[in-house]
The first five atom37 places (N, CA, C, CB, O) and aatype in JSON, in Angstrom:
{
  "aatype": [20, 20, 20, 20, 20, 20, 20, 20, 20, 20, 20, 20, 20, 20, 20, 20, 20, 20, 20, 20, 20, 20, 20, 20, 20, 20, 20, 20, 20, 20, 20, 20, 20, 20, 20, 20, 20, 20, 20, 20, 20, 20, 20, 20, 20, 20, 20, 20, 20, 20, 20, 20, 20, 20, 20, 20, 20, 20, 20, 20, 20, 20, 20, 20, 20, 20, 20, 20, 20],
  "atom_mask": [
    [1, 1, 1, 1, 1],
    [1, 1, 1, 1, 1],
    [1, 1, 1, 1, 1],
    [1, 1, 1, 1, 1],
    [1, 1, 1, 1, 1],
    [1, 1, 1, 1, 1],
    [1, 1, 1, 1, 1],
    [1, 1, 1, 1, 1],
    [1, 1, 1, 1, 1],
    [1, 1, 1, 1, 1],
    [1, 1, 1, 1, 1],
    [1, 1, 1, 1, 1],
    [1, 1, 1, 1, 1],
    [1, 1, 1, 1, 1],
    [1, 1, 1, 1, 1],
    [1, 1, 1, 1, 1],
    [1, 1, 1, 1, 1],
    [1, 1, 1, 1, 1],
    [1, 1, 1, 1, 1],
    [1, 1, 1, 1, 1],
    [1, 1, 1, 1, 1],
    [1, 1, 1, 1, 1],
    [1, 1, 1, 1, 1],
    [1, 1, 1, 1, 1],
    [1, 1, 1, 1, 1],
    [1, 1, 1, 1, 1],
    [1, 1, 1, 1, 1],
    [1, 1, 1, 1, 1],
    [1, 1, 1, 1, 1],
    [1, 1, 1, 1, 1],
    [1, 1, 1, 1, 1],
    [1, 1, 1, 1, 1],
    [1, 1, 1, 1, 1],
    [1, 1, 1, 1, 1],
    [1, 1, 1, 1, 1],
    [1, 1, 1, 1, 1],
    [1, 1, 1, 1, 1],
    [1, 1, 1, 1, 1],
    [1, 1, 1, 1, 1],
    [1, 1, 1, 1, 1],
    [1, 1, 1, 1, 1],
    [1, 1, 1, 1, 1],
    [1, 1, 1, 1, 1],
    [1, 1, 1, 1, 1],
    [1, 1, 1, 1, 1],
    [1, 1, 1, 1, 1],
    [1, 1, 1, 1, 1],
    [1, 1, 1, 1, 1],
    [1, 1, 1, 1, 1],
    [1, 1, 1, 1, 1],
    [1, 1, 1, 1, 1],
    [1, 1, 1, 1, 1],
    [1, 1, 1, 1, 1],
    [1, 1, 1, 1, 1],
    [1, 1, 1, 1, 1],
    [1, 1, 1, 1, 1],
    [1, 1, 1, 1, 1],
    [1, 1, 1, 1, 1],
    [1, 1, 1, 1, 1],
    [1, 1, 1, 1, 1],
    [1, 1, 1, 1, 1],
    [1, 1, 1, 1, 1],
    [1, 1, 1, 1, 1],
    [1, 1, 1, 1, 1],
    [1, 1, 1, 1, 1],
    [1, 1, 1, 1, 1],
    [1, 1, 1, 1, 1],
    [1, 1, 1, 1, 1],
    [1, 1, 1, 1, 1]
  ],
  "atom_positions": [
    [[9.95, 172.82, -0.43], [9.91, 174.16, -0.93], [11.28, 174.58, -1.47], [9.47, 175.11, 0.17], [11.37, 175.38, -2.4]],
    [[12.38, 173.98, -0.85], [13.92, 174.41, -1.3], [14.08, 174.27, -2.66], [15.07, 173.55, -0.66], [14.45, 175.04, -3.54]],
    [[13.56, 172.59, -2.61], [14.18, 171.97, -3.52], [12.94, 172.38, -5.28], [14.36, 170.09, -2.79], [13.03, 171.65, -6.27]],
    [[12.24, 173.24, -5.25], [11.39, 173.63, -6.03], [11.81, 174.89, -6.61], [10.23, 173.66, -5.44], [11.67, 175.07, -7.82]],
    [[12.26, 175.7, -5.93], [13.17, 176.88, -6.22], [14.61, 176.5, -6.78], [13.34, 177.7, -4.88], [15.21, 177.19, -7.61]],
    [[15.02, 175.53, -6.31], [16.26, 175.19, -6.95], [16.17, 174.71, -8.2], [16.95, 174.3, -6.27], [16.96, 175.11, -9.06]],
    [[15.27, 173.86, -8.47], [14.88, 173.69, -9.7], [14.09, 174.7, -10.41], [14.3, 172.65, -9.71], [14.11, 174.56, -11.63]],
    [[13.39, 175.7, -9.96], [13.51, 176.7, -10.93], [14.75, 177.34, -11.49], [12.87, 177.6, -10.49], [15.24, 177.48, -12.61]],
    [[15.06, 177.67, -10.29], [16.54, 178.27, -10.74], [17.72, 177.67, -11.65], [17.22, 178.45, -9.57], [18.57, 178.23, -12.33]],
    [[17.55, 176.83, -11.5], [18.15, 175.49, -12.24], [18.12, 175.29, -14.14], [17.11, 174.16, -11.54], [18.99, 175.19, -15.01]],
    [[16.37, 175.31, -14.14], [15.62, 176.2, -15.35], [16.11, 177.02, -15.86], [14.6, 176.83, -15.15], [16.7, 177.09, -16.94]],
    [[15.84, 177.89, -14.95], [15.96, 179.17, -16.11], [17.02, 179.62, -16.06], [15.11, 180.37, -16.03], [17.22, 180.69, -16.64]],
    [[18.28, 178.82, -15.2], [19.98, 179.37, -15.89], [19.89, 178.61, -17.4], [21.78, 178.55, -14.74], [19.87, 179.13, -18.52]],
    [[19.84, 177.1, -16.98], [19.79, 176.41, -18.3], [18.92, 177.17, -20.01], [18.97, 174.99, -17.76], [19.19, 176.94, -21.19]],
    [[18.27, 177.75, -19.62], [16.94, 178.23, -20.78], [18.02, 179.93, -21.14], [14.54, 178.6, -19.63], [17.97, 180.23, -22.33]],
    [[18.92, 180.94, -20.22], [19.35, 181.93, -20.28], [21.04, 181.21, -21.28], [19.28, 182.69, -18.63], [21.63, 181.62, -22.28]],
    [[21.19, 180.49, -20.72], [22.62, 180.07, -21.0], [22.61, 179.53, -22.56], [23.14, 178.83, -19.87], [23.64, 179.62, -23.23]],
    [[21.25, 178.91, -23.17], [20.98, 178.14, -24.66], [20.29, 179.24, -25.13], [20.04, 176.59, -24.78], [19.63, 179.07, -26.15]],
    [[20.29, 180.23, -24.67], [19.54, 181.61, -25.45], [20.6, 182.35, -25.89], [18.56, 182.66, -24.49], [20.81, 182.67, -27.06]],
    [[21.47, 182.71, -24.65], [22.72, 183.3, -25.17], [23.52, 182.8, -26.05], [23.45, 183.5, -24.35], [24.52, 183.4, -26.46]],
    [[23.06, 181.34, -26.52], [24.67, 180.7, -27.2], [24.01, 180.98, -28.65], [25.28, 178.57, -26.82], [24.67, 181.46, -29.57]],
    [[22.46, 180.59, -28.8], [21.85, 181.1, -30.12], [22.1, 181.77, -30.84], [21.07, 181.48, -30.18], [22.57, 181.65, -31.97]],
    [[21.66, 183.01, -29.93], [22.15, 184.39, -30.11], [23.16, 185.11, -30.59], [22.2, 184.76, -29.36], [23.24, 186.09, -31.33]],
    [[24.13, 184.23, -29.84], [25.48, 184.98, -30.32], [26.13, 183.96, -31.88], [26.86, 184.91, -28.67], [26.98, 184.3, -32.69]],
    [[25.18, 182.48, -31.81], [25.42, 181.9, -33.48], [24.9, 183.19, -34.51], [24.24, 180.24, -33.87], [25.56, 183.67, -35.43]],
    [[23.76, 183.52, -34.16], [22.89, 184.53, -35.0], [23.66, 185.72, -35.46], [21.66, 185.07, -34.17], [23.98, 185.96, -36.62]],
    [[23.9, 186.38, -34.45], [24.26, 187.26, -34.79], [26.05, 187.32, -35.46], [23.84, 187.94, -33.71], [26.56, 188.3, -36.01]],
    [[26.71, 186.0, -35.21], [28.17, 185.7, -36.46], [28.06, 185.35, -37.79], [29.08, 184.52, -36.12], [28.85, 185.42, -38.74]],
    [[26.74, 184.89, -37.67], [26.0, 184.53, -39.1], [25.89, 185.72, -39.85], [24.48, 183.92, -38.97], [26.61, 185.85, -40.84]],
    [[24.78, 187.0, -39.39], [24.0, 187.39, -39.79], [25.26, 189.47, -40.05], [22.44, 186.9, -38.65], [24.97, 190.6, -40.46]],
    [[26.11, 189.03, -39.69], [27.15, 190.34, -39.84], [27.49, 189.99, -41.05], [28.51, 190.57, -38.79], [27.71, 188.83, -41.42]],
    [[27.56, 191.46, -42.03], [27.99, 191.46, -43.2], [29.37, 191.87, -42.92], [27.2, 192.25, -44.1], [29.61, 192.4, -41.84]],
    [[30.62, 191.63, -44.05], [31.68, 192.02, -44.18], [31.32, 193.64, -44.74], [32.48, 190.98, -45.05], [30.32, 194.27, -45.08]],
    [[33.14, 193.94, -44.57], [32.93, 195.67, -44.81], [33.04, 195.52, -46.55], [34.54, 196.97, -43.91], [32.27, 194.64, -46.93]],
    [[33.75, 196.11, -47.59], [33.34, 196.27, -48.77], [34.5, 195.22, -48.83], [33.22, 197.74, -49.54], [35.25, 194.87, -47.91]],
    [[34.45, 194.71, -50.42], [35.71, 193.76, -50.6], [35.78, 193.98, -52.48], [35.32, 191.73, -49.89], [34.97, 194.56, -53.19]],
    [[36.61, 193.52, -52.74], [37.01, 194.23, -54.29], [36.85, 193.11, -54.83], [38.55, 194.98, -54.69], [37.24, 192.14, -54.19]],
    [[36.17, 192.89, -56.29], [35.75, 192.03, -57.06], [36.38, 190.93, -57.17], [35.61, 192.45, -58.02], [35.71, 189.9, -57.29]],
    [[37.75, 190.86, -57.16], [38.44, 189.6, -57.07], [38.28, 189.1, -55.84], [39.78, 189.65, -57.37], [37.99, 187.92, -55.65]],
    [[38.46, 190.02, -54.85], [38.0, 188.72, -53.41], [36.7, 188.55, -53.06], [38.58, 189.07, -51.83], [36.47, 188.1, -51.93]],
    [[35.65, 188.86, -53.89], [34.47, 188.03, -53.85], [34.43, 186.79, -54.59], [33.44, 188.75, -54.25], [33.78, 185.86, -54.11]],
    [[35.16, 186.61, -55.92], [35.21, 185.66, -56.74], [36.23, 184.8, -56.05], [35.47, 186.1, -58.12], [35.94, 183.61, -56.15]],
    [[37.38, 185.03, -55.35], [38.39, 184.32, -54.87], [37.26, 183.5, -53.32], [39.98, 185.58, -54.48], [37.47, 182.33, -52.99]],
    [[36.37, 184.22, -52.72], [35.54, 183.41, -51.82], [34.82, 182.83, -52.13], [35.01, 183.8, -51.09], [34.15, 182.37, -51.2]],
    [[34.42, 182.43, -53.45], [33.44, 181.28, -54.36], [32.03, 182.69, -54.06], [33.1, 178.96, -53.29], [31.47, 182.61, -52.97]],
    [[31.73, 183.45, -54.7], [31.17, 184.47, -54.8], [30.98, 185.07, -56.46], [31.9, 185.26, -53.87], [31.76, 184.88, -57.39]],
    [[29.9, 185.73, -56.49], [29.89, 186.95, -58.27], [29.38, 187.65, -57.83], [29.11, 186.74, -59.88], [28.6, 187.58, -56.88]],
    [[29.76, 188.64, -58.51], [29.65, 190.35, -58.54], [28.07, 190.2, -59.13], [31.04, 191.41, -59.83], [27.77, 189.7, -60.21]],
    [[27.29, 190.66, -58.32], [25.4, 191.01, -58.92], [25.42, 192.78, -59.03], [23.71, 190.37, -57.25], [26.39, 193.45, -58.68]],
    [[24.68, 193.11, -59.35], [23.9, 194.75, -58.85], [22.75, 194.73, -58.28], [23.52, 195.77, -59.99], [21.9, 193.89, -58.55]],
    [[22.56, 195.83, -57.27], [20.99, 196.22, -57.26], [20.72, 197.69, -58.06], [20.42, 196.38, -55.53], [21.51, 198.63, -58.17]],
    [[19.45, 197.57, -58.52], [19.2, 198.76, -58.77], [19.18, 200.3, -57.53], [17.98, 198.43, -59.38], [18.75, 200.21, -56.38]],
    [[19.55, 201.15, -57.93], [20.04, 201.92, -57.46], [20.68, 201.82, -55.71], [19.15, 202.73, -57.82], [20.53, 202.49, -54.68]],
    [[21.31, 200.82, -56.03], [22.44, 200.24, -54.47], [23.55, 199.97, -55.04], [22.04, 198.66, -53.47], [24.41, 199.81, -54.18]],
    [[24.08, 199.8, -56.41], [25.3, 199.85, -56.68], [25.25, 198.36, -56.6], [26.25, 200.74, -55.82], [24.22, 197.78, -56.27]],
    [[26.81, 197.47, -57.0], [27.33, 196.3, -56.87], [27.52, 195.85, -55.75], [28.26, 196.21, -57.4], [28.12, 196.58, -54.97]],
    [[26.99, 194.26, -55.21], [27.47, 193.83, -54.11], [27.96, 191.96, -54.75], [26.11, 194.1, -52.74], [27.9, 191.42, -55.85]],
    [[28.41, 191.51, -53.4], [29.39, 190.12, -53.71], [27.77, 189.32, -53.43], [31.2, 189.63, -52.27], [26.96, 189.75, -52.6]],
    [[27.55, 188.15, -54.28], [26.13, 187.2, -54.01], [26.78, 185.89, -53.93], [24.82, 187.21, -55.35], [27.16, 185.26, -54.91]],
    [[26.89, 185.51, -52.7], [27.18, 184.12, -52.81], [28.29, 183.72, -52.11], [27.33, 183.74, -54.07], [29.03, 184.7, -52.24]],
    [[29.16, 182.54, -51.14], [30.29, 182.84, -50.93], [30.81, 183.18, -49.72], [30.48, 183.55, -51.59], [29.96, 183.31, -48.84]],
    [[31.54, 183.3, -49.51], [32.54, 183.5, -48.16], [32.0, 185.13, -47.67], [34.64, 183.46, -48.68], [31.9, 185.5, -46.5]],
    [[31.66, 186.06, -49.02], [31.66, 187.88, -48.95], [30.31, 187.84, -49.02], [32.48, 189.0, -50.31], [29.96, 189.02, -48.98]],
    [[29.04, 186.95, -49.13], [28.12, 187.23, -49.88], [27.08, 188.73, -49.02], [27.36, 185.65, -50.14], [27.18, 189.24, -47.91]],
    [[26.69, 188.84, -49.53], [26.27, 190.18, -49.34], [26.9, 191.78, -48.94], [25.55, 189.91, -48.57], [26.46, 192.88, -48.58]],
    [[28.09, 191.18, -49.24], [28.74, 192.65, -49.23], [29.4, 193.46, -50.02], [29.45, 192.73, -48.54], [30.25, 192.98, -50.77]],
    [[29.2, 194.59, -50.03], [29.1, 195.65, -50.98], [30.75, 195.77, -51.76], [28.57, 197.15, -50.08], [31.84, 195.81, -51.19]],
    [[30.42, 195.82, -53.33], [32.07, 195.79, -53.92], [32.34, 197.3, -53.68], [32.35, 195.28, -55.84], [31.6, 198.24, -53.39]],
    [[33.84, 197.16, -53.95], [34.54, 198.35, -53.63], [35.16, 198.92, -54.78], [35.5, 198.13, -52.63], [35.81, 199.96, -54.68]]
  ]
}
């Protein structure tokens, strides 16, 4: 009986611990930069796009998706 609980427990640190590390890849990925000025989107291998009525952002690149300044 010990040794069944220990191996649960065992589980589900292992399954909490590869969730958290995901997670926190995801979410360094998935953060946009704050605004950056046309040359340092192009200087991060990046081009200046538009959206319609959203103004200019950086597509591509080190800045990509973030809004020019």
């Amino acid at each position: 009986m010990r040794i069944r609980r220990t191996l649960g427990l065992a589980i589900a640190t292992a399954t909490l611990a590869g969730l958290s590390l995901t997670g926190a890849a995801t979410a360094q990925v998935s953060t946009p930069h704050t605004s950056v000025t046309p040359e340092q989107c192009r200087q991060g291998g990046g081009t200046v796009s538009s959206r319609p009525y959203a103004g200019e952002y950086c597509s591509g690149g080190t800045y990509s998706n973030s809004p020019i300044a």
